[in-house]
Backbone bond lengths (Angstrom), bond angles and torsions (degrees), N, CA, C in turn:
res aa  C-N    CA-C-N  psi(-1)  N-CA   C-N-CA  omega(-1)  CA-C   N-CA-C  phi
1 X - - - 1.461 - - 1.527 111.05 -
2 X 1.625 111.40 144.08 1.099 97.33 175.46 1.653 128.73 -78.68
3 X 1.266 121.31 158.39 1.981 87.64 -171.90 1.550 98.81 -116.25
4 X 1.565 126.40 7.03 1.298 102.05 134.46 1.426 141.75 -109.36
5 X 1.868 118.79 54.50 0.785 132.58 167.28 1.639 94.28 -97.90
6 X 1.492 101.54 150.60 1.743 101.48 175.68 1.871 100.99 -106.75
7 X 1.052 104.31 138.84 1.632 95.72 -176.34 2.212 86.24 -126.20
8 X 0.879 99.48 52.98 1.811 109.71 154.09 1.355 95.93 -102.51
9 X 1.843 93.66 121.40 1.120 114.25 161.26 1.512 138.16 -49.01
10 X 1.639 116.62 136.09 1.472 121.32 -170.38 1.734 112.78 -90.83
11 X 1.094 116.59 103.84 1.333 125.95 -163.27 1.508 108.09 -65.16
12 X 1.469 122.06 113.62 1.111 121.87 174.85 1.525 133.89 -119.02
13 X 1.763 142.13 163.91 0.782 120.97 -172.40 1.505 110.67 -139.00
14 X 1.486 138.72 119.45 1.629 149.09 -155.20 1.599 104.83 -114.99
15 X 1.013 92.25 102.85 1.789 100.78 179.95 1.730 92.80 -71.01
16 X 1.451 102.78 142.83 1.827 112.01 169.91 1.127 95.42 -135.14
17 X 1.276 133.98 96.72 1.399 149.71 -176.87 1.626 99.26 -58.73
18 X 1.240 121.11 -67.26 1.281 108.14 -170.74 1.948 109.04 -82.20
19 X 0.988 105.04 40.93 1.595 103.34 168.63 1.929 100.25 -127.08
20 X 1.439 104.59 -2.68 1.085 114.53 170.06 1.890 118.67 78.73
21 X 1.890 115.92 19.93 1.479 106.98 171.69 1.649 77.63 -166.64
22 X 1.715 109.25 -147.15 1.204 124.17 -174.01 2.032 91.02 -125.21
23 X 1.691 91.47 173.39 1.456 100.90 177.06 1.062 78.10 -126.96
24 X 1.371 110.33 138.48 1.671 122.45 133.55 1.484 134.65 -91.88
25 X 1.572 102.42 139.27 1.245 130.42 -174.38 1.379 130.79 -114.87
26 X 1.862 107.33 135.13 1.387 81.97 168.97 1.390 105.74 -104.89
27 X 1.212 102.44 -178.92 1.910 103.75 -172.07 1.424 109.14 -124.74
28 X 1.366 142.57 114.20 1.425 154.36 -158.23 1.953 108.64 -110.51
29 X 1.329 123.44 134.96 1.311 92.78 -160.55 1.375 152.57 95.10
30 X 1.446 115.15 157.10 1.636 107.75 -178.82 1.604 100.40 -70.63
31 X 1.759 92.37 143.02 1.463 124.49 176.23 1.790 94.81 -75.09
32 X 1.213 139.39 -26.57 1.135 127.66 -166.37 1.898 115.04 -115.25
33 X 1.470 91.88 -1.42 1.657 87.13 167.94 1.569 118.94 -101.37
34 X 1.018 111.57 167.51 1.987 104.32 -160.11 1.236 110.69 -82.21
35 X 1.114 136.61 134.31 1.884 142.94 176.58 1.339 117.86 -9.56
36 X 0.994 138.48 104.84 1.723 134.20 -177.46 1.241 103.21 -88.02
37 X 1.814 109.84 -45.89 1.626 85.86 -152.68 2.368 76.21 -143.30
38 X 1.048 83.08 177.34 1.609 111.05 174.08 0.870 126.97 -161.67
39 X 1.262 130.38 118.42 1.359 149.63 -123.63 1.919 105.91 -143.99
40 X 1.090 106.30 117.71 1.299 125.96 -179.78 1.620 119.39 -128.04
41 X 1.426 120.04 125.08 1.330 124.06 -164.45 1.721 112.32 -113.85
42 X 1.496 115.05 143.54 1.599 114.34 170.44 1.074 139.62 -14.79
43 X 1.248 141.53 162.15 1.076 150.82 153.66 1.363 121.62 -53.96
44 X 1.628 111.46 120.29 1.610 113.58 -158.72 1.644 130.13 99.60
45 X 1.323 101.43 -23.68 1.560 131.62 -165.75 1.097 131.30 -81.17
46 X 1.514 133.17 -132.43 1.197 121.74 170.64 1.615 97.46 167.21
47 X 1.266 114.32 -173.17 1.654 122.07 178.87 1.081 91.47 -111.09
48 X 1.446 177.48 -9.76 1.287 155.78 -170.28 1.757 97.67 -111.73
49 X 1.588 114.45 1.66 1.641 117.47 161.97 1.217 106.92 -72.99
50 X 1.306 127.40 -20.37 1.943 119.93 169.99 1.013 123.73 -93.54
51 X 1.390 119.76 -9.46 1.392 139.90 -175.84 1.929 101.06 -15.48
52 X 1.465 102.52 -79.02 1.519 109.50 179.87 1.280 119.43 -50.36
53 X 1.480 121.19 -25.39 1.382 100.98 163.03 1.688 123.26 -115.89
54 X 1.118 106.31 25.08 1.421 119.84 158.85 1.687 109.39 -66.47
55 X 1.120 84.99 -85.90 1.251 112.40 -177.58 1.482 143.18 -25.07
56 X 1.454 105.01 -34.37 1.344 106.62 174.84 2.179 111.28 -88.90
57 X 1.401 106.68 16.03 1.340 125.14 174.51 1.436 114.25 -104.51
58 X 1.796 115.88 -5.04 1.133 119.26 156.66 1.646 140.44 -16.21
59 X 1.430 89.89 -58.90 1.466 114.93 -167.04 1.762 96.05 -81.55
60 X 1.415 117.78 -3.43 1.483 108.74 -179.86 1.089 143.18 -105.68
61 X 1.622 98.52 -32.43 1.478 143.58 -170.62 1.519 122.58 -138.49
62 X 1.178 115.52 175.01 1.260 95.35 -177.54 1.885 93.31 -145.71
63 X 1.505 123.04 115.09 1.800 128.04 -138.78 1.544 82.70 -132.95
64 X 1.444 104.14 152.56 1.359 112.37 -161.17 1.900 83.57 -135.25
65 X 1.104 115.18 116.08 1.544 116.12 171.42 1.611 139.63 -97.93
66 X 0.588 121.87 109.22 1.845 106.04 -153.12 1.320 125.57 -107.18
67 X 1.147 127.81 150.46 1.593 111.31 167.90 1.597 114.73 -99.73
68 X 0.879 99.60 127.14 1.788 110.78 163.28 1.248 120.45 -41.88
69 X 1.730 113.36 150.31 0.776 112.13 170.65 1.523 117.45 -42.92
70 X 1.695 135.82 155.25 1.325 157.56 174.61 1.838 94.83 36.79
71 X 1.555 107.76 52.13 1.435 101.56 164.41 1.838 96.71 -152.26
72 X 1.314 114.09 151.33 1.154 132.19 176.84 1.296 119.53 73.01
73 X 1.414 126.51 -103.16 1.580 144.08 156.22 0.983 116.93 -102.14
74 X 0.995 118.67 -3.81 1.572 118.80 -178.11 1.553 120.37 -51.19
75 X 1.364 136.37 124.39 1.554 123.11 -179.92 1.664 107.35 -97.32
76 X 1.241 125.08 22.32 1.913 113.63 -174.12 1.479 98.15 -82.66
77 X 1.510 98.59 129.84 1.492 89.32 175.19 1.519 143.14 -46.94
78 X 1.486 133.32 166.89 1.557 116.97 177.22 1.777 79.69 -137.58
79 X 1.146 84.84 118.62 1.914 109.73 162.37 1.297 106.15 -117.72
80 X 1.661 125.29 94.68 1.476 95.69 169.69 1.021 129.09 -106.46
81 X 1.315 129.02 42.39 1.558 134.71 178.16 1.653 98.57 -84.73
82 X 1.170 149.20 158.37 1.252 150.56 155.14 1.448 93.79 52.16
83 X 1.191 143.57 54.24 1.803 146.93 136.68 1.875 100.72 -66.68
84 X 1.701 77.90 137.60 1.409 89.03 173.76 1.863 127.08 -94.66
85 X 1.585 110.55 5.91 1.141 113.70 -161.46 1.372 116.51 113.03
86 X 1.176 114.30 -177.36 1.407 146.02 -156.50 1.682 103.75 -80.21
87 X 1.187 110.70 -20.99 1.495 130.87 154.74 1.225 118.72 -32.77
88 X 1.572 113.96 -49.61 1.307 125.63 177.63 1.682 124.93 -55.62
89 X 1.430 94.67 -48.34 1.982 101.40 154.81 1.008 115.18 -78.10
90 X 0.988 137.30 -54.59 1.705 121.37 167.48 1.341 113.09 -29.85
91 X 1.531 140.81 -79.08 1.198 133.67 173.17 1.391 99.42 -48.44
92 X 1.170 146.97 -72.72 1.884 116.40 -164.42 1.315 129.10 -65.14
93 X 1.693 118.43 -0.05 1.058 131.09 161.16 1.797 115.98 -66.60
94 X 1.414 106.40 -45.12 1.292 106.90 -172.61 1.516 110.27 -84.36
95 X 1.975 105.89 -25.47 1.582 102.35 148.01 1.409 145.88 -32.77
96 X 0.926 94.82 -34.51 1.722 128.95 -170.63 1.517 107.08 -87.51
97 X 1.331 119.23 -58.47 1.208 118.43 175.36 1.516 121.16 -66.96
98 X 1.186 112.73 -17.18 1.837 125.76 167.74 1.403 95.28 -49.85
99 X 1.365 97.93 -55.25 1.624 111.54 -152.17 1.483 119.12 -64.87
100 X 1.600 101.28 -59.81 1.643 110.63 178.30 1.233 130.17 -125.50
101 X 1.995 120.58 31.27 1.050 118.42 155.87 1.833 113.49 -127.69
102 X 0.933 116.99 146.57 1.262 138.90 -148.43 1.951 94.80 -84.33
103 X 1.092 105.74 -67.53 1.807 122.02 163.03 1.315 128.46 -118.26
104 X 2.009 103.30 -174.53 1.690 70.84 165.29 1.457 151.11 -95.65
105 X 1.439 101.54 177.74 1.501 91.11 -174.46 1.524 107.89 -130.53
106 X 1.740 117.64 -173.82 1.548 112.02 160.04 1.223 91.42 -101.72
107 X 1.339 79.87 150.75 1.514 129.77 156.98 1.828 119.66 -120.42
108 X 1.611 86.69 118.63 1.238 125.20 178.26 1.349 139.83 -84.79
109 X 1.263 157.74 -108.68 1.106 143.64 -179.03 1.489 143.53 96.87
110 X 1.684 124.77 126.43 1.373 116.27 166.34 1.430 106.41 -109.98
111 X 1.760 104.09 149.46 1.786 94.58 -176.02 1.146 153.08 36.37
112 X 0.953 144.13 -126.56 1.439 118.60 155.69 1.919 124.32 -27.56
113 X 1.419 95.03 -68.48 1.368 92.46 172.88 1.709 132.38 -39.80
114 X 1.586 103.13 -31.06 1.443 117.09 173.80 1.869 112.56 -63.44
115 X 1.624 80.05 -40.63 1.793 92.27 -173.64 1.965 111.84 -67.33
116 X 0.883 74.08 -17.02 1.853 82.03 -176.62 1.646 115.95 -98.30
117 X 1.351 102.39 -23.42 1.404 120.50 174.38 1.896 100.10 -63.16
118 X 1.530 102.80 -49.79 1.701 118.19 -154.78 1.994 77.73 -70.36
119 X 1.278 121.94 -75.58 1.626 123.72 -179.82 1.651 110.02 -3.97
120 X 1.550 100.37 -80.30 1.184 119.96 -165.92 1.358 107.19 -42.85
121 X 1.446 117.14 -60.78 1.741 120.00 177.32 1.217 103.21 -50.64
122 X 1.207 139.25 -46.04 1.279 134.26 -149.87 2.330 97.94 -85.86
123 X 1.253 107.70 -21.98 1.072 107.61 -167.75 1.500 102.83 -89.92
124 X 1.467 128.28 -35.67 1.501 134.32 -174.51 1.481 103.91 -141.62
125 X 1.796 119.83 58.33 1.176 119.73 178.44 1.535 121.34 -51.54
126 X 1.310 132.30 -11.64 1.804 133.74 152.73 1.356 114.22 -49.58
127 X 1.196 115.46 -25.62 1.494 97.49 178.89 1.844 119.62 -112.64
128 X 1.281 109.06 19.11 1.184 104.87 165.35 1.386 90.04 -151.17
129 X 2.152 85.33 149.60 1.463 128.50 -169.00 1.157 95.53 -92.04
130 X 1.707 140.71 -40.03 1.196 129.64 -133.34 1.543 105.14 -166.94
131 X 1.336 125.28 144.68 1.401 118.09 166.92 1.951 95.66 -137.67
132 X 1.489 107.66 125.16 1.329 118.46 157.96 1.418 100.95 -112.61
133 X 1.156 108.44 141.05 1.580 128.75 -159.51 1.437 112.51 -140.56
134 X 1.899 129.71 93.15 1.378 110.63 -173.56 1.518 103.33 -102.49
135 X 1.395 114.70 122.88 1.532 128.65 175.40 1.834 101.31 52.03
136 X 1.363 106.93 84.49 1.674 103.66 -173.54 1.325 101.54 -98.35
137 X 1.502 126.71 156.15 1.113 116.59 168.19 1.700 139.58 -60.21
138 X 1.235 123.43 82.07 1.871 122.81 -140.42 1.934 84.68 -104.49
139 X 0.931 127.89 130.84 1.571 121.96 160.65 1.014 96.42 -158.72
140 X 1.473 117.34 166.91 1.821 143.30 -177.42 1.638 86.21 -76.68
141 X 1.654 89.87 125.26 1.966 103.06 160.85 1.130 95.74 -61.59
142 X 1.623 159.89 25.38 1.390 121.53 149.29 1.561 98.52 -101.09
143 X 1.644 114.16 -31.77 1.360 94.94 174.92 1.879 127.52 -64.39
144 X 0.911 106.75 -6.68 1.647 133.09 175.58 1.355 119.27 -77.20
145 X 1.182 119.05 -36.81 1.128 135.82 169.91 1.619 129.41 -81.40
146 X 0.953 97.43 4.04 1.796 129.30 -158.37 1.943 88.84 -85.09
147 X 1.102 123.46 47.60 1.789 117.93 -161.05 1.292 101.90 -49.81
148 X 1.607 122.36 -37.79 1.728 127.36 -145.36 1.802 88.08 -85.71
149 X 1.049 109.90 -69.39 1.698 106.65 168.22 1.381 125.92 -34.46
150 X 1.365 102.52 -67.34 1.723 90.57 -176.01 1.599 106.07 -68.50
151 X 1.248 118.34 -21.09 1.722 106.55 -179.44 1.767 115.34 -60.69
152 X 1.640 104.96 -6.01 1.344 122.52 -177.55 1.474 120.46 -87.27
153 X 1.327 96.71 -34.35 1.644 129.66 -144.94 1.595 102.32 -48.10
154 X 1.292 141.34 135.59 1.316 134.82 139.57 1.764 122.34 4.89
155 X 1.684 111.00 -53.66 1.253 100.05 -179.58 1.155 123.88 -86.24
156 X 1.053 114.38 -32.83 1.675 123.33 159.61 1.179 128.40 -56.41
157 X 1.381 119.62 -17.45 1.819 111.65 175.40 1.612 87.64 -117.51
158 X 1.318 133.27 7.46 1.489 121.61 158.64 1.589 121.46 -53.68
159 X 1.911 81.45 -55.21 1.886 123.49 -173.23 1.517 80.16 -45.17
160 X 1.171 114.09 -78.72 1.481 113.76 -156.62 0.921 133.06 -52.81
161 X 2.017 116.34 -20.33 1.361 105.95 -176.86 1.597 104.03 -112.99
162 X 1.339 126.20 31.86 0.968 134.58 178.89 2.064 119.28 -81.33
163 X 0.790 88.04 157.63 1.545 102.37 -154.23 1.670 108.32 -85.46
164 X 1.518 122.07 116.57 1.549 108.73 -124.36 1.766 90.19 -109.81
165 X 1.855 106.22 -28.24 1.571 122.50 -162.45 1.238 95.51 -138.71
166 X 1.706 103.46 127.80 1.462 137.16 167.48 1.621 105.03 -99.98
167 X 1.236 104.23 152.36 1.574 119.52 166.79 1.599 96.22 -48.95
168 X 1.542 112.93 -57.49 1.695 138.81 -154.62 1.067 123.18 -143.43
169 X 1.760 133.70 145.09 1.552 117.20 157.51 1.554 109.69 -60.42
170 X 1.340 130.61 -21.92 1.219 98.47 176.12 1.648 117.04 -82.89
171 X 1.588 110.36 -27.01 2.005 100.73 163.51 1.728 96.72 -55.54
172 X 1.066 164.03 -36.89 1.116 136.14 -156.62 0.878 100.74 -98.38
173 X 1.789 131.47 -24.97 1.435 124.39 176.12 1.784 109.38 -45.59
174 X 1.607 94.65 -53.34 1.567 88.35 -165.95 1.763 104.64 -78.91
175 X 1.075 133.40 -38.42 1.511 113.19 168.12 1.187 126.51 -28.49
176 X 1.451 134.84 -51.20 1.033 142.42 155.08 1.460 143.89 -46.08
177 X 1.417 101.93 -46.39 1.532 110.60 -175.46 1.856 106.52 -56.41
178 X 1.437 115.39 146.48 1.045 116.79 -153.14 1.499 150.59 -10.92
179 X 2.104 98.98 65.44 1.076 132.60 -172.91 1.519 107.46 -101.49
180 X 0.883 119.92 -167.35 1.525 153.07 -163.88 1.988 91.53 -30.60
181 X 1.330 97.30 -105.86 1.627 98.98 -166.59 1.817 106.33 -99.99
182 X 1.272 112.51 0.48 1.425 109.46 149.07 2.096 123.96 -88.25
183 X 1.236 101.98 7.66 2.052 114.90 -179.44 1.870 91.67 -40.25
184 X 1.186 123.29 -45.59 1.599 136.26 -131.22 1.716 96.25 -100.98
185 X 1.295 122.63 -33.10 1.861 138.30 -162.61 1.923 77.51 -95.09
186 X 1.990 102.68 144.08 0.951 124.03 137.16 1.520 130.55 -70.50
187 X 1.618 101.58 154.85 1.531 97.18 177.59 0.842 125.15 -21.09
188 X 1.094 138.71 -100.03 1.894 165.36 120.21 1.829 91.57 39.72
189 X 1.163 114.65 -53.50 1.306 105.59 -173.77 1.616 113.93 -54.20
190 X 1.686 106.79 -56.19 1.181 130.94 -178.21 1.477 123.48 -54.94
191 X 1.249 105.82 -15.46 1.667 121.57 -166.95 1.680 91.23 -111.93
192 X 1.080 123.90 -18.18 1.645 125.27 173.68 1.317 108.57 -52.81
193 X 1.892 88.85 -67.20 1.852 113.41 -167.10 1.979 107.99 -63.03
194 X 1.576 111.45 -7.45 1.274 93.55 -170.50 1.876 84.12 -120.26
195 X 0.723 125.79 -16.76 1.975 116.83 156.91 1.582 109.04 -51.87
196 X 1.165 119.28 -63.22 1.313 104.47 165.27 1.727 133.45 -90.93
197 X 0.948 101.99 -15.75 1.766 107.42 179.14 1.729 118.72 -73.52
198 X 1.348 105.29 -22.02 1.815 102.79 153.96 1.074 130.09 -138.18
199 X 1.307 132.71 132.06 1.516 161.05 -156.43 1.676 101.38 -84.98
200 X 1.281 129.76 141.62 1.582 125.36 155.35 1.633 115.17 -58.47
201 X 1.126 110.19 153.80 1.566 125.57 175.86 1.403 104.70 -98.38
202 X 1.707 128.76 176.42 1.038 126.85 -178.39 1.960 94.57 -78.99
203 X 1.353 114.71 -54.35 1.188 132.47 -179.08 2.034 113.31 -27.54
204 X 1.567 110.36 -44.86 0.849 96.70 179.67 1.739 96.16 151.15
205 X 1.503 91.31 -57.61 1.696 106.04 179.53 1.972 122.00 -51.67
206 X 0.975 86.61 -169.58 1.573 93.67 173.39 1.886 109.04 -148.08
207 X 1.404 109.68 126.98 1.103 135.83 -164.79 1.987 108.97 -121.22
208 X 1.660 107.95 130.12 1.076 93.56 -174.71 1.758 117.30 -59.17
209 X 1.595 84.18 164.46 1.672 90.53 161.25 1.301 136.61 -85.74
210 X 1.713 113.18 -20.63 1.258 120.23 151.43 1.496 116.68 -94.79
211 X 1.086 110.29 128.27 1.313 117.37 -162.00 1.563 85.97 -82.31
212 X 1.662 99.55 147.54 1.318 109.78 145.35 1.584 143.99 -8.97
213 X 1.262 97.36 -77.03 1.399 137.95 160.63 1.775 117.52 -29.59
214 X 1.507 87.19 -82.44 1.806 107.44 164.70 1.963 104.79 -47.21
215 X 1.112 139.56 -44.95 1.127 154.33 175.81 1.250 105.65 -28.55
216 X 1.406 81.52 -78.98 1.665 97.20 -178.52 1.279 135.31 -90.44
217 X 1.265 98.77 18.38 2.011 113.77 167.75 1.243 72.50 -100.74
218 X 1.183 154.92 -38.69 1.736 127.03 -151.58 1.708 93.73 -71.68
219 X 1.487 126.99 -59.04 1.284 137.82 171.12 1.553 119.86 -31.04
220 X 1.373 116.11 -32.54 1.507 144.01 -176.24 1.625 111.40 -61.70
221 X 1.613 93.67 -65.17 1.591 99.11 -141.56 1.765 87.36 -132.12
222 X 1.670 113.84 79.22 0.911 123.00 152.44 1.277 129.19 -60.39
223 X 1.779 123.41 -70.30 1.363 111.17 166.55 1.148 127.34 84.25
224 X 1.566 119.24 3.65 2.061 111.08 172.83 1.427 91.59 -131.71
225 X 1.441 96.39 172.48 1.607 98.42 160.07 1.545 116.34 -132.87
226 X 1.052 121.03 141.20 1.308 144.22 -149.29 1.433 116.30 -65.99
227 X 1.537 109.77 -23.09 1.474 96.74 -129.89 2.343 69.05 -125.18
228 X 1.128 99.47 -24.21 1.591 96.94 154.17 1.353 145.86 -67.81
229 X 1.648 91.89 -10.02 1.813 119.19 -162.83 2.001 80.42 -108.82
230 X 1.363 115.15 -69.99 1.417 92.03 168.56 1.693 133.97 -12.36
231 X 1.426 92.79 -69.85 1.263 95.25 -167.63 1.525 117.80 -84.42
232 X 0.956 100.64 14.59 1.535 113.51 177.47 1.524 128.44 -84.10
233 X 1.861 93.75 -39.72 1.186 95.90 158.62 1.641 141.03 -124.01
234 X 1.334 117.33 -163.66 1.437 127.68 -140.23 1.854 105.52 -107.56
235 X 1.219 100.40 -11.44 1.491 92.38 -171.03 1.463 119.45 -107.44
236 X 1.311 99.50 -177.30 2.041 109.22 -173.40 1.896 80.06 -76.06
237 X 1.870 108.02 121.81 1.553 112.40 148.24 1.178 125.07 -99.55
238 X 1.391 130.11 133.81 1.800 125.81 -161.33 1.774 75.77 -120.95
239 X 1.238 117.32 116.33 1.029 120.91 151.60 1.536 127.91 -97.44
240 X 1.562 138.18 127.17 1.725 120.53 -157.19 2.385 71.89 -132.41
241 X 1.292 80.33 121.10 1.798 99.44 -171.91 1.347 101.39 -107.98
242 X 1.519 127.20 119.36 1.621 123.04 166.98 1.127 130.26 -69.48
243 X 1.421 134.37 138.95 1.271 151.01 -146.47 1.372 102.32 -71.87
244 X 1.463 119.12 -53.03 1.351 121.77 166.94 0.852 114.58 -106.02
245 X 1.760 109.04 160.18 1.848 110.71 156.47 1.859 96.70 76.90
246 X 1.573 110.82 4.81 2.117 85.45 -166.98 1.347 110.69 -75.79
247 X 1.352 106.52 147.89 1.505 128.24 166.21 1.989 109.51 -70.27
248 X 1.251 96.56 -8.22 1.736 103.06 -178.02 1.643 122.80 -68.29
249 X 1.252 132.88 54.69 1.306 115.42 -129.12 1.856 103.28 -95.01
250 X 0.921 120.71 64.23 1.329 122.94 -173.33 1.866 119.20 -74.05
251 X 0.575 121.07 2.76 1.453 125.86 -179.70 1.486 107.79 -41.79
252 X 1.531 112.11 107.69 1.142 105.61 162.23 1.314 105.12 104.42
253 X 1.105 128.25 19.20 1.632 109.78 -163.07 1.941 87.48 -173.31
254 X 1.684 104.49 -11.46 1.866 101.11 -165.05 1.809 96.21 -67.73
255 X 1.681 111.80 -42.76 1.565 97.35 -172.44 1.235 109.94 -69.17
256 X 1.650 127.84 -9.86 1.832 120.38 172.20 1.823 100.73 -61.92
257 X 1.150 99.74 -55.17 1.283 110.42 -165.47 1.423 133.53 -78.45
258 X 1.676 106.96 18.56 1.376 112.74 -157.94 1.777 84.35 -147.82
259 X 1.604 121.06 -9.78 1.627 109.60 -167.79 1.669 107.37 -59.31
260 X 0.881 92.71 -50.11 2.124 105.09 -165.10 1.439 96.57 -52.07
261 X 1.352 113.80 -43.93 1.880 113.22 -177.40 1.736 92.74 111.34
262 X 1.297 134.35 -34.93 1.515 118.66 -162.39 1.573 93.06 -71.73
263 X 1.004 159.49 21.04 1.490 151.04 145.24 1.842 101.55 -128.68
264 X 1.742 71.89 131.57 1.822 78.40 169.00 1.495 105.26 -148.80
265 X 1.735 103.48 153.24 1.432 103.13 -158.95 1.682 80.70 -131.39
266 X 1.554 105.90 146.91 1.157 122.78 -169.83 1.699 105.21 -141.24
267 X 1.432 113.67 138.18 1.609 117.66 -172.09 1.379 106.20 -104.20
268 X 1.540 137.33 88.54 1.452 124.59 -158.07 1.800 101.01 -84.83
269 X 1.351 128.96 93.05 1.318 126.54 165.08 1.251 123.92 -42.01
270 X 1.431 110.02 138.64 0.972 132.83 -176.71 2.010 126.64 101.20
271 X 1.864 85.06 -1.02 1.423 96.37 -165.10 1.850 106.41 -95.20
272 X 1.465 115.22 175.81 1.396 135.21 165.81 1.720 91.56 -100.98
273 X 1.619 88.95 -174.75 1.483 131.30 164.98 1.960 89.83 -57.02
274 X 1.584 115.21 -55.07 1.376 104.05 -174.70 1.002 120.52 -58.53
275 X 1.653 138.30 -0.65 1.389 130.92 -171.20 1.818 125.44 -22.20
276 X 1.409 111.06 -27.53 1.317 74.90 170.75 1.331 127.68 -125.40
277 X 1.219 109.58 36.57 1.943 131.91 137.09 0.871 117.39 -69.82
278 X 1.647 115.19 -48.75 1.839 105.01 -173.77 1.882 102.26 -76.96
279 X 1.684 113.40 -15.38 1.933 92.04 -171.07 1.229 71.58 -134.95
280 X 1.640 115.89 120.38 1.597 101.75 168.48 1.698 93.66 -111.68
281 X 0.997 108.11 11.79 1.733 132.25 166.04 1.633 106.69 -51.65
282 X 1.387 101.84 -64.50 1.341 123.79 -160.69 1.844 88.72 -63.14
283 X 1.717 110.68 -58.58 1.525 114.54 -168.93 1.404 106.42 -50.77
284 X 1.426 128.72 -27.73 1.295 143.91 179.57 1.960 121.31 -67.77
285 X 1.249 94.60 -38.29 1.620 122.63 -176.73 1.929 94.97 -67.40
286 X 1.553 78.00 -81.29 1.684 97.82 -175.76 1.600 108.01 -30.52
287 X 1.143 111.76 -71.01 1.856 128.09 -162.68 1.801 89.10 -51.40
288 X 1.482 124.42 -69.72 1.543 125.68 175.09 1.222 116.12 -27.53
289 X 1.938 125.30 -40.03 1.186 111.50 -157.03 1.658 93.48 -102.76
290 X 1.265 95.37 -23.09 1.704 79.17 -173.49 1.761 120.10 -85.79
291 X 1.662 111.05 0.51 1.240 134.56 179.93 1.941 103.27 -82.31
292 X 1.274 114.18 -31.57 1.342 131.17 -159.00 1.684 96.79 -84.58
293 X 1.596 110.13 -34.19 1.729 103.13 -162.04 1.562 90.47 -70.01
């Protein structure tokens, strides 16, 4: 790489008229080579949380990062009374790709973001080549459907009682830094997710950008099933599944879904749910190989 090329991302913004606001993006890469990859991040999150491992793929590719609906800059509305699910990123994902990719491409993803990545292919398999997927959300539609439970669940009354307004990003910088479910992310990582993850208030403070609220309707109102979105679509899936804690829940169904060889699911030891903070190696591997088919 060259090291006086700067590969800090070019912050961009894609109006989707019929999704009703704009997405924001960051942009990784040459402005003049065609979309490689698209990049979608967790629940709670944002696109400038991969920043560090985007980035040093600059010089290779050229990755389009996004924020989700009711996360980052993003303006698409969040109504969550009567949401239909995870559906909702799926369609603004493929919104998005109307908008600012030319052919197809991969689509990438952590958690949620992975899960919406797998949707989208499965809904308009022509426009994607590739899905790398780290620890996506995969479960049986009956466990999904489970509303009274998961409305209980650990992550959902976390979302909720989570702490919404800082004095500052730097008071929230340090609350965080090797706390609760950031212990596992370097600095740099942690100072990413809170550059973009809270907005100023009129007051003075800073308040997240995913609200609480929005958080934990995402946790709520899953709504697809997985194993229909599989088979739906057409491309090579590299799935990289964390050792602990995974959201990957394949039991029972991985040798259906792994016989042919075009999906493969991999358990990287030693990892969380964060897998790709703790190996941004692996996010590096994956994105190369699935950019290469």
């Amino acid at each position: 790489m060259d090291a006086k090329v700067s590969y800090e991302p070019r912050a961009r913004r894609v109006a989707l008229p019929s999704r009703g606001g704009e997405m924001a993006v960051l942009e990784f890469g040459p402005a003049e080579r065609p979309v490689d990859v698209v990049f979608s991040h967790a629940n709670g999150f944002n696109a400038r949380t991969y920043r560090s491992l985007l980035a040093p793929l600059a010089g290779e590719m050229r990755i389009l990062a996004i924020d989700l609906r009711g996360h980052g800059a993003t303006t698409l509305p969040t109504v969550i009374e009567g949401r239909d699910g995870w559906a909702e990123f799926r369609d603004d994902l493929l919104a998005f790709l109307a908008a600012a990719a030319a052919g197809p491409v991969v689509l990438a993803g952590h958690s949620m973001g992975g899960t919406s990545s797998l949707l989208a292919a499965a809904a308009e398999p022509e426009r994607v080549r590739g899905l790398a997927l780290f620890d996506p959300v995969i479960m049986a539609p009956e466990m999904l459907s489970q509303r009274e439970a998961i409305a209980e669940s650990p992550l959902v009354q976390g979302a909720m009682r989570r702490r919404a307004t800082f004095a500052s990003k730097q008071a929230a910088l340090e609350a965080y830094l090797g706390r609760g479910a950031f212990r596992t992310w370097t600095p740099e990582q942690v100072a990413d997710y809170v550059a973009a993850g809270f907005r100023e208030t009129p007051d003075g403070e800073v308040t997240l950008t995913c609200t609480p609220a929005w958080e934990a309707s995402n946790f709520r109102t899953h709504n697809y099933d997985p194993w229909a979105a599989f088979a739906a679509t057409r491309c090579p899936i590299d799935i990289r599944r964390a050792a602990e804690g995974s959201t990957c829940r394949t039991e029972g169904r991985e040798a259906e879904l792994t016989a042919g060889g075009r999906i493969a699911i991999e358990t990287i030891p030693g990892t969380s749910h964060f897998l790709p903070m703790e190996r941004p190696d692996i996010v590096a591997g994956a994105l190369r190989k699935a950019v290469a088919v």
